[in-house]
C-alpha positions as CSV (number, residue, x, y, z in Angstrom):
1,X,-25.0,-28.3,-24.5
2,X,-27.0,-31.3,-22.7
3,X,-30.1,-30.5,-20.7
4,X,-30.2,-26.9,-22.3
5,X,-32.8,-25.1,-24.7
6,X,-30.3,-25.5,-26.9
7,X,-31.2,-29.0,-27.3
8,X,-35.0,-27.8,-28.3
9,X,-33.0,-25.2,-31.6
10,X,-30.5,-27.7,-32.8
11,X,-29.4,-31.0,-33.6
12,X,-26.7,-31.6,-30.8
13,X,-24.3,-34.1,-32.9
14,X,-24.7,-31.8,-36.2
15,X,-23.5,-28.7,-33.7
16,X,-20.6,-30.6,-31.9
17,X,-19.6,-31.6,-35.0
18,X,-19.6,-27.9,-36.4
19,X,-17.9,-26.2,-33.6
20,X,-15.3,-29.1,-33.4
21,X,-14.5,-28.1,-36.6
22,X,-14.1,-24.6,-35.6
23,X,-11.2,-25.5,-33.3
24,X,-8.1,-24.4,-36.4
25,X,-5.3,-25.5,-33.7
26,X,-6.1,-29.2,-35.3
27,X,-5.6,-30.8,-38.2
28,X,-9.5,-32.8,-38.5
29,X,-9.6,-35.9,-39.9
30,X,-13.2,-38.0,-40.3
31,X,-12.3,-40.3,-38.1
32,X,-10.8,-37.5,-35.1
33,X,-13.5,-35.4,-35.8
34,X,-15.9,-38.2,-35.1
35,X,-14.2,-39.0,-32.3
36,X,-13.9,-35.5,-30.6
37,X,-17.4,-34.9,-31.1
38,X,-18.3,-38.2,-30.0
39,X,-20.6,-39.2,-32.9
40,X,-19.9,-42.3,-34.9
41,X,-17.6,-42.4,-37.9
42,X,-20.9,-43.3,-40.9
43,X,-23.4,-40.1,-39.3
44,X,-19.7,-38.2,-39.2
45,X,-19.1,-38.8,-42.9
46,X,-22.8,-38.4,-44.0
47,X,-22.7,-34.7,-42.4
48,X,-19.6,-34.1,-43.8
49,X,-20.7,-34.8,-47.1
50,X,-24.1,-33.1,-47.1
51,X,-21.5,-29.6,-45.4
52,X,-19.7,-30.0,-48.1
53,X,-22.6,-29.8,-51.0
54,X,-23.3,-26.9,-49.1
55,X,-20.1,-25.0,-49.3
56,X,-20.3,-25.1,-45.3
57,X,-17.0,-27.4,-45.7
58,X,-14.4,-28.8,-47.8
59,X,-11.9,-31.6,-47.3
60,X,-8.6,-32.4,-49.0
61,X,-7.8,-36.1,-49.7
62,X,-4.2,-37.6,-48.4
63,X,-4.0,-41.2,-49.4
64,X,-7.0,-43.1,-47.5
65,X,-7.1,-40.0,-45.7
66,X,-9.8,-37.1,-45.9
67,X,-8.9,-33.8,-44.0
68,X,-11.6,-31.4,-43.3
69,X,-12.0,-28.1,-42.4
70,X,-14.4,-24.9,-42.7
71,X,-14.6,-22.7,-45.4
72,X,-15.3,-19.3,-44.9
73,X,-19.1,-19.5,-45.0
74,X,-18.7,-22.5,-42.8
75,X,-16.3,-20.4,-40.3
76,X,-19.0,-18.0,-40.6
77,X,-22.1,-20.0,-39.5
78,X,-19.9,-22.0,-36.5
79,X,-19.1,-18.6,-35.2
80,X,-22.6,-17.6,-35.5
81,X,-24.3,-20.8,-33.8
82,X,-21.6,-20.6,-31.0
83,X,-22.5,-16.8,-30.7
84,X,-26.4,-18.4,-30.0
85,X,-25.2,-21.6,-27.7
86,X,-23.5,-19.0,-25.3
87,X,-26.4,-16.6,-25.5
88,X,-28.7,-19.4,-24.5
89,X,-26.5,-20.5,-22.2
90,X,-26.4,-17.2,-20.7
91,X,-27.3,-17.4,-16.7
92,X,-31.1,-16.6,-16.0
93,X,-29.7,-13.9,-13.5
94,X,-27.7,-11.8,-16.7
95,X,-30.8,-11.9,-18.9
96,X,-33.1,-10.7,-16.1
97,X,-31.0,-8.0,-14.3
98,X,-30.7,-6.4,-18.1
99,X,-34.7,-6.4,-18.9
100,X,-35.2,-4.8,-14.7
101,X,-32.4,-2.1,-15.8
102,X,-34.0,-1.2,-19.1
103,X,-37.1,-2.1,-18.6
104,X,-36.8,-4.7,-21.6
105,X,-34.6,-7.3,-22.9
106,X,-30.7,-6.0,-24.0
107,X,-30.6,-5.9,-28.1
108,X,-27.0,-6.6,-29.1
Protein backbone atom coordinates (compact mmCIF):
# COMPACT_ATOMS: atom_id res chain seq x y z
CA UNK A 1 0.00 0.00 0.00
CA UNK A 2 3.08 2.46 -0.20
CA UNK A 3 2.70 5.78 -1.93
CA UNK A 4 -1.29 5.26 -1.86
CA UNK A 5 -4.23 7.31 -0.10
CA UNK A 6 -4.30 4.51 1.79
CA UNK A 7 -1.38 5.59 3.62
CA UNK A 8 -3.39 9.00 4.58
CA UNK A 9 -6.71 6.28 6.27
CA UNK A 10 -4.55 3.81 7.96
CA UNK A 11 -1.70 2.85 9.86
CA UNK A 12 0.29 0.75 7.26
CA UNK A 13 2.14 -1.73 9.88
CA UNK A 14 -1.21 -2.08 12.00
CA UNK A 15 -2.99 -3.09 8.32
CA UNK A 16 -0.11 -5.46 7.11
CA UNK A 17 -0.27 -6.87 10.13
CA UNK A 18 -4.14 -7.51 9.97
CA UNK A 19 -4.36 -8.74 6.52
CA UNK A 20 -1.28 -11.09 7.18
CA UNK A 21 -3.32 -12.48 9.59
CA UNK A 22 -6.00 -13.05 7.17
CA UNK A 23 -3.89 -15.42 5.14
CA UNK A 24 -5.64 -19.07 7.07
CA UNK A 25 -3.21 -21.20 4.66
CA UNK A 26 -0.60 -20.42 7.75
CA UNK A 27 -0.12 -21.30 10.91
CA UNK A 28 1.00 -17.31 12.47
CA UNK A 29 3.31 -17.26 15.07
CA UNK A 30 4.55 -13.59 16.73
CA UNK A 31 7.64 -13.87 15.56
CA UNK A 32 6.46 -15.08 11.48
CA UNK A 33 3.88 -12.71 11.60
CA UNK A 34 6.34 -10.01 12.39
CA UNK A 35 8.32 -11.11 9.99
CA UNK A 36 5.88 -11.43 7.02
CA UNK A 37 4.62 -8.08 7.68
CA UNK A 38 7.86 -6.75 8.05
CA UNK A 39 7.32 -4.91 11.44
CA UNK A 40 9.52 -5.66 14.42
CA UNK A 41 8.83 -8.48 16.85
CA UNK A 42 8.08 -5.64 20.33
CA UNK A 43 5.36 -3.18 17.95
CA UNK A 44 4.16 -7.00 16.62
CA UNK A 45 3.46 -8.17 20.13
CA UNK A 46 2.13 -4.79 21.46
CA UNK A 47 -0.61 -4.94 18.50
CA UNK A 48 -1.31 -8.30 19.15
CA UNK A 49 -2.02 -7.69 22.62
CA UNK A 50 -4.10 -4.49 22.30
CA UNK A 51 -6.33 -7.05 19.04
CA UNK A 52 -6.68 -9.27 21.42
CA UNK A 53 -8.44 -6.94 24.37
CA UNK A 54 -10.41 -6.16 21.57
CA UNK A 55 -11.70 -9.47 20.56
CA UNK A 56 -10.17 -8.62 16.98
CA UNK A 57 -7.72 -11.67 17.85
CA UNK A 58 -6.82 -14.49 19.99
CA UNK A 59 -3.79 -16.67 20.32
CA UNK A 60 -3.22 -20.07 21.81
CA UNK A 61 0.08 -20.70 23.76
CA UNK A 62 2.45 -23.86 22.78
CA UNK A 63 5.37 -23.89 25.05
CA UNK A 64 7.33 -20.52 24.49
CA UNK A 65 5.26 -20.38 21.59
CA UNK A 66 2.11 -17.94 21.03
CA UNK A 67 -0.11 -18.82 17.83
CA UNK A 68 -2.34 -16.20 16.56
CA UNK A 69 -5.06 -15.99 14.51
CA UNK A 70 -8.47 -13.96 13.85
CA UNK A 71 -11.58 -14.41 15.40
CA UNK A 72 -14.63 -13.96 13.70
CA UNK A 73 -15.01 -10.24 14.38
CA UNK A 74 -11.36 -9.96 13.49
CA UNK A 75 -11.95 -12.03 10.07
CA UNK A 76 -14.72 -9.64 9.74
CA UNK A 77 -12.87 -6.24 10.01
CA UNK A 78 -9.62 -7.71 7.71
CA UNK A 79 -12.06 -8.50 5.11
CA UNK A 80 -13.68 -5.26 5.39
CA UNK A 81 -10.36 -3.01 5.37
CA UNK A 82 -9.05 -5.21 2.35
CA UNK A 83 -12.59 -4.54 0.74
CA UNK A 84 -11.41 -0.46 1.26
CA UNK A 85 -7.44 -1.00 0.23
CA UNK A 86 -8.67 -2.40 -3.20
CA UNK A 87 -11.36 0.17 -3.55
CA UNK A 88 -8.69 2.78 -3.09
CA UNK A 89 -6.53 1.15 -4.96
CA UNK A 90 -8.98 1.07 -7.73
CA UNK A 91 -7.36 2.70 -11.14
CA UNK A 92 -8.42 6.48 -11.60
CA UNK A 93 -9.70 5.29 -15.10
CA UNK A 94 -12.56 2.57 -13.31
CA UNK A 95 -13.76 5.23 -10.91
CA UNK A 96 -14.11 7.86 -13.61
CA UNK A 97 -15.60 5.87 -16.61
CA UNK A 98 -18.48 4.82 -13.80
CA UNK A 99 -19.33 8.62 -12.58
CA UNK A 100 -19.27 9.72 -16.96
CA UNK A 101 -21.74 6.52 -17.36
CA UNK A 102 -24.07 7.39 -14.58
CA UNK A 103 -23.47 10.62 -14.24
CA UNK A 104 -22.28 10.04 -10.47
CA UNK A 105 -20.00 7.82 -8.56
CA UNK A 106 -21.07 3.74 -8.61
CA UNK A 107 -22.69 2.96 -4.92
CA UNK A 108 -21.89 -0.68 -4.22
Amino acid sequence: MADSIGNLLFKDKQLRLLLALSNTSKEWHISDLARAADVTYVHTSRFISRCEESGIVATERHGRAKRVFLTEKGTDVASTLQGVVNKINQPKTQAAQKTVQTGQPKQQ
